[in-house]
C-alpha positions as CSV (number, residue, x, y, z in Angstrom):
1,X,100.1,29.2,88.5
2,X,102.9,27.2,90.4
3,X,103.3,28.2,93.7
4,X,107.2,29.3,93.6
5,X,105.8,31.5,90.9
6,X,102.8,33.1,93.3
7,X,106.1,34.0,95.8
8,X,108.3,35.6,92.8
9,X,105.1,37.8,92.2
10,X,104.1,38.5,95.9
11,X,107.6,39.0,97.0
12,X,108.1,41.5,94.2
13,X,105.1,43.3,94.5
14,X,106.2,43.7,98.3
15,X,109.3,45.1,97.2
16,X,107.9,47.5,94.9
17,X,105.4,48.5,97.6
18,X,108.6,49.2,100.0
19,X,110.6,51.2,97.9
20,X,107.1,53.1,96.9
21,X,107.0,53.4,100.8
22,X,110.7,54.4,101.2
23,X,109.9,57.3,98.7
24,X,106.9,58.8,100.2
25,X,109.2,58.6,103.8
26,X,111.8,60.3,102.5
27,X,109.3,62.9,101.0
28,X,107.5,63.2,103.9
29,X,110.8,63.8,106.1
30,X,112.7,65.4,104.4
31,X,111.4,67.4,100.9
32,X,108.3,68.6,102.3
33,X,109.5,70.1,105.1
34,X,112.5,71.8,103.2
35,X,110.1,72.8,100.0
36,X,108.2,74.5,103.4
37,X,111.0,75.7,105.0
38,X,111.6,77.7,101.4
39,X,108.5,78.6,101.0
40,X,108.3,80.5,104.3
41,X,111.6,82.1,103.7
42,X,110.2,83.5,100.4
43,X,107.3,85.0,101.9
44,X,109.3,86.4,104.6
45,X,111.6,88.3,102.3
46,X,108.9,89.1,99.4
47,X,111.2,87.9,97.1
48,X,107.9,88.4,94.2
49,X,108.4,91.9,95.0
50,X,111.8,91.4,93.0
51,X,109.2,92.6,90.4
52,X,109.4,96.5,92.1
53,X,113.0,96.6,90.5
54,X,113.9,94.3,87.7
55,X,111.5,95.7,85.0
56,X,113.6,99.3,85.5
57,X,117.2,97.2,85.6
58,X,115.5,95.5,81.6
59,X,114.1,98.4,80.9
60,X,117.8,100.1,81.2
61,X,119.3,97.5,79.6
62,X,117.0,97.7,76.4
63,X,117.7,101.8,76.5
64,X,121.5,101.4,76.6
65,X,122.0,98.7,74.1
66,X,118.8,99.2,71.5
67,X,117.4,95.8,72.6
68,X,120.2,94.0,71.3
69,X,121.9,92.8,74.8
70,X,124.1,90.2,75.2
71,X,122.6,87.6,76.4
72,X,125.3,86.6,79.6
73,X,125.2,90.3,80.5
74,X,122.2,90.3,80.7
75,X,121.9,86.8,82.9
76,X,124.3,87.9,85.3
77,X,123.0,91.9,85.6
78,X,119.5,89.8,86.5
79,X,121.5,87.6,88.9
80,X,123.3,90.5,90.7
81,X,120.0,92.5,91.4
82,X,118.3,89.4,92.3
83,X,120.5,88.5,94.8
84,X,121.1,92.2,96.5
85,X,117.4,93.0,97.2
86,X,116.3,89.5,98.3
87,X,119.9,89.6,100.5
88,X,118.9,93.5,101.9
89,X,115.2,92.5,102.4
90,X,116.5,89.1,104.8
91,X,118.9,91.4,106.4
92,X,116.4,93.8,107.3
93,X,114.0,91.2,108.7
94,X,116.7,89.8,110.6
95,X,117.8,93.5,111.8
96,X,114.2,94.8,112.5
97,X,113.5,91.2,114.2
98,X,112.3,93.0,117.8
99,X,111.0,96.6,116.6
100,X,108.6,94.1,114.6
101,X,107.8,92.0,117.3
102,X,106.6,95.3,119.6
103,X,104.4,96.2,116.2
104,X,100.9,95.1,115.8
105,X,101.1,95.1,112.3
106,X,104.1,92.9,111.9
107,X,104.3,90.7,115.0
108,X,102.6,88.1,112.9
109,X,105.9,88.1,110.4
110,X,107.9,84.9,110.7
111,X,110.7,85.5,112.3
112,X,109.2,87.7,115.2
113,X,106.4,84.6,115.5
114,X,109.1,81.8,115.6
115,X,107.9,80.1,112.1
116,X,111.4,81.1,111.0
117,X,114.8,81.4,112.4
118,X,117.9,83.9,112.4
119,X,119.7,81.3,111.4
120,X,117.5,80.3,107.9
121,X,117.6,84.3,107.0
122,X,121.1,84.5,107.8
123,X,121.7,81.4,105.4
124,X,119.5,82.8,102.9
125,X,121.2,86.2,103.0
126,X,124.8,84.5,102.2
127,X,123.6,82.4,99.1
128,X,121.9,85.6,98.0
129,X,125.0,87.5,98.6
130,X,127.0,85.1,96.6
131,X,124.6,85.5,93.5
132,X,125.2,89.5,94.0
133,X,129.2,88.5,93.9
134,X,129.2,86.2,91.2
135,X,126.8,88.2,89.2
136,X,129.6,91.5,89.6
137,X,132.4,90.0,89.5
138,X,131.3,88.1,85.8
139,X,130.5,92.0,84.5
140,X,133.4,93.8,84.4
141,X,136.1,95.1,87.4
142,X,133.8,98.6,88.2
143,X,130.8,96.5,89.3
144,X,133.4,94.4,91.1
145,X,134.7,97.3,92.9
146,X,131.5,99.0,93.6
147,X,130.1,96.0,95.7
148,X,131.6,97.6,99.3
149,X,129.2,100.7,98.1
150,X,126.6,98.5,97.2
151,X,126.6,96.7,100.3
152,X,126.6,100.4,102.4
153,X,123.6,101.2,100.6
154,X,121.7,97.9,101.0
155,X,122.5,97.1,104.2
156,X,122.9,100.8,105.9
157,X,119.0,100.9,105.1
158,X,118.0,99.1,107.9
159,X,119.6,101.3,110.6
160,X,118.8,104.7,109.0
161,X,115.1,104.4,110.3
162,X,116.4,104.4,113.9
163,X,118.5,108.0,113.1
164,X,116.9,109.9,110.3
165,X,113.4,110.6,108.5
166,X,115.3,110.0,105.7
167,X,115.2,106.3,105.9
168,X,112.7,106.2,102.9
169,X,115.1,108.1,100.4
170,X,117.9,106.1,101.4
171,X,115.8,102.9,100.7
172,X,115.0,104.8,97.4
173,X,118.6,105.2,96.8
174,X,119.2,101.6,97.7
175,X,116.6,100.3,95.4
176,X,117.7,102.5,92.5
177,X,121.6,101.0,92.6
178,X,119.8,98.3,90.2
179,X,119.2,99.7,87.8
180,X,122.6,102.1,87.6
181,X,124.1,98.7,88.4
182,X,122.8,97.4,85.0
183,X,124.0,100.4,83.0
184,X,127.3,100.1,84.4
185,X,127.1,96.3,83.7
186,X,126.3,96.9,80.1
187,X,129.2,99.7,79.6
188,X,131.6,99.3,82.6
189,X,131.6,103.3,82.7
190,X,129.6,105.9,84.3
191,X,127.6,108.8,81.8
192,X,125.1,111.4,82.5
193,X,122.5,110.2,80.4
194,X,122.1,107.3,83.2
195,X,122.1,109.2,86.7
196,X,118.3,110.8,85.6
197,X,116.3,107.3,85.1
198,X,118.1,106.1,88.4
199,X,117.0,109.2,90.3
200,X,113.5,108.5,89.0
201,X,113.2,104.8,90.1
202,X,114.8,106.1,93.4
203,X,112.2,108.9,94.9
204,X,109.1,106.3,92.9
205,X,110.2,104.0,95.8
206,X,110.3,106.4,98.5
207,X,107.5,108.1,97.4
208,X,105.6,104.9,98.1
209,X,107.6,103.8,101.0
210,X,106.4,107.3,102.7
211,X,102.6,106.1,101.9
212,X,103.1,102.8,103.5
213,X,104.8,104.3,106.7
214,X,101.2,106.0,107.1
215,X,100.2,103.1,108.7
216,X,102.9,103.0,111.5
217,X,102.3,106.7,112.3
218,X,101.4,106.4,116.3
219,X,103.9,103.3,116.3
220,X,106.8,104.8,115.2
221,X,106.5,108.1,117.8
222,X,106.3,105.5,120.6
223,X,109.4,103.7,119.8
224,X,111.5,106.8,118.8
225,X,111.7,105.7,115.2
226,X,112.2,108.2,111.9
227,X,109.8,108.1,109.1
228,X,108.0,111.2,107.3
229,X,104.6,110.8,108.6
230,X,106.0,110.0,112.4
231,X,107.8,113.5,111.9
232,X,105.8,115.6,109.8
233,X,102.2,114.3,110.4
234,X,100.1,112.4,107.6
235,X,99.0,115.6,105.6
236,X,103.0,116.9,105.7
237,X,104.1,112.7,104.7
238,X,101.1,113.5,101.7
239,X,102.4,116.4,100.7
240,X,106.1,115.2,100.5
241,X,105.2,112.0,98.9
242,X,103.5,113.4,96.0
243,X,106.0,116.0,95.5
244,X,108.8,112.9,95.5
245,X,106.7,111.0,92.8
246,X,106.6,114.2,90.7
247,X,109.9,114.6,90.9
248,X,109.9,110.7,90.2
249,X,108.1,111.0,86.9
250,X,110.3,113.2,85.6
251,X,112.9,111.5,86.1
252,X,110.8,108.5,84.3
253,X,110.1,110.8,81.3
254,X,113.9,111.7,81.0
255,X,114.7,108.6,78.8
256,X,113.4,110.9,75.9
257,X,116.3,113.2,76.1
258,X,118.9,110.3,76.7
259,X,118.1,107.7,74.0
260,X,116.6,107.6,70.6
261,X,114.5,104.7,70.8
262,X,111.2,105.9,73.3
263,X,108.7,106.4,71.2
264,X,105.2,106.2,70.9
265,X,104.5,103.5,73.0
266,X,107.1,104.9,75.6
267,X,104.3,107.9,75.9
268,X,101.6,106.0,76.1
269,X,103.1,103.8,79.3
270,X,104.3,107.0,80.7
271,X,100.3,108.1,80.3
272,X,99.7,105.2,82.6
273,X,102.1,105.1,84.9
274,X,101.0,108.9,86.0
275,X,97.7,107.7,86.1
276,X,98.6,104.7,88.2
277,X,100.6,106.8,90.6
278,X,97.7,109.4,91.2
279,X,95.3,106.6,92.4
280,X,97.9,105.3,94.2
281,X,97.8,108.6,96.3
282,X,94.1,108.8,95.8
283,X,93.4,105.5,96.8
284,X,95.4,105.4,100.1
285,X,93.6,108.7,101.6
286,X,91.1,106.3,103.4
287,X,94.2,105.4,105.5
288,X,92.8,101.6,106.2
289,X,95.5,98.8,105.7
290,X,94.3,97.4,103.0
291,X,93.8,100.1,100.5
292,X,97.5,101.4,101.9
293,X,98.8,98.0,101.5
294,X,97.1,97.9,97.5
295,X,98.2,101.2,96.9
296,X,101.8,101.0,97.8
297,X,102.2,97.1,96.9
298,X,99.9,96.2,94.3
299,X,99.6,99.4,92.3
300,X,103.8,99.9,92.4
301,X,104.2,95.9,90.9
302,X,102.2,97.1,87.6
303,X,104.4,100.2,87.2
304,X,107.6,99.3,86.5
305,X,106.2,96.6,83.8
306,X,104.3,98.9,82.0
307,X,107.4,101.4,81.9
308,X,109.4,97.5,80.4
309,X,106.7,97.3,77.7
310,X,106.3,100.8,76.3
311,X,109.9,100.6,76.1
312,X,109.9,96.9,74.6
313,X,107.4,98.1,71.9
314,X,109.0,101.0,71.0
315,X,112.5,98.9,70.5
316,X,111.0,96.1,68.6
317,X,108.0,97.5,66.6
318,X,108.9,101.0,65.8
């Protein structure tokens, strides 16, 4: 091989070897450490714990429109909830930044530890609050012009722990606003027939929001802050939390008076879901962090998609 030839292939060789270099550099500098960045942010928030609410927000769609939906309804009813309970959950870390710090429990969270900043949360919380706003505002002018309510009830959450025991029924109700916020997507109107199913879905989540306070019992007297067990004791925050996830289920089981479709397989889920909720309460009387952690976190993920598919089946194979 000539020798100008041996420089051509060694000089381009070196050139590929730069720009190979160049791209790991830019990874390295930049992607990874945003890709990280996002990461951290979506374990701060919990955003897989979207799953709590958008199974009841399909499962109401599928009810009101007998599984035949429109499709950009329902993309942008899945868009609005998405982006209000991952914008409330940022707020609230940002809000509850130093009565977590003081806690044991959550000290290691990553804002209170430094691995995050106000100012990542507070960006996070605007492009999430945009996806709530676009999301309305592409449904129809009443979820428009409910988004100042929306936004009480989503935001007001993270203050009402400081004033009131009733901090886990407004989280309830704040959690719930999904899934009447798909109905009134799909219709643009308020009816009866909706305000049962969104009751249900809102005590289920304060039900188990009153089990998971167990944990911050002695925490929450010391700093003055409201939950049911701080103010009633664990046996009165058992008591109240099973009678809220009776009162829960029946709201559940309502979708048989409402809608035609439930059927057998809507029974069947319903079967399971009561099942699931005892062991929930069951499981959580050995009041360690983990098993209060499983029962109030794992157990309430399989719920609401086991409610989806007994509805689903009954839709598309009865």
């Amino acid at each position: 091989m000539a020798s100008g030839e041996r420089e051509r292939e060694h000089f381009s060789a070196a050139r590929r070897k730069a720009r190979l270099d160049r791209g790991t550099s830019i990874h390295q500098r930049v992607l990874r450490p945003v890709f990280h960045r996002l990461n951290a942010i979506g374990d701060s928030v919990m955003i897989t714990h979207t799953l709590f609410s958008l199974p009841f927000v399909v499962s109401a769609i599928l009810l009101e429109t007998n599984g035949q939906p429109p499709f950009w309804k329902l993309f942008w009813i899945v868009v609005a909830a998405f982006g209000a309970r991952n914008a409330a959950n940022a707020l609230n870390r940002i809000i509850d930044k130093d009565i977590d710090a003081k806690n044991p429990r959550t000290a290691g969270r990553h804002l209170p530890s430094g691995r995050l900043s106000a100012r990542d949360l507070w960006i996070f919380t605007a492009v999430m609050l945009a996806f709530l706003v676009l999301g309305a505002a592409m449904l129809n002018l009443l979820c428009l012009a409910l988004l100042p309510a929306a936004g009480i009830l989503l935001f007001g959450y993270s203050y009402t722990k400081r004033f009131t025991w009733l901090a886990h029924y407004w989280l309830g109700l704040a959690c719930s606003a999904a899934t009447m916020g798909a109905f009134l997507g799909i219709s643009g109107a308020f009816h009866l027939r909706y305000f049962p199913l969104t009751a249900g879905v809102a005590l289920w989540v304060a039900g188990f929001d009153i089990i998971y306070a167990l944990q911050d019992i002695e925490f929450d007297r010391g700093e003055h802050l409201y939950s049911v067990p701080a103010c009633f004791g664990e046996r009165g925050a058992r008591t109240l939390a099973a009678l809220t996830h009776l009162a829960a289920y029946s709201g559940f089981a309502s979708i048989y008076l409402f809608w035609r479709t439930p059927g057998l397989f809507s029974a069947i889920a319903l079967a399971a879901c009561a099942i699931l909720i005892t062991a929930e309460h069951v499981i959580s009387t050995r009041k360690s962090a983990s098993r209060i952690q499983f029962a109030a976190y794992t157990i309430n993920q399989i719920i609401p998609i086991i409610f989806l598919c007994g509805i689903a089946l009954d839709i598309y194979l009865g």
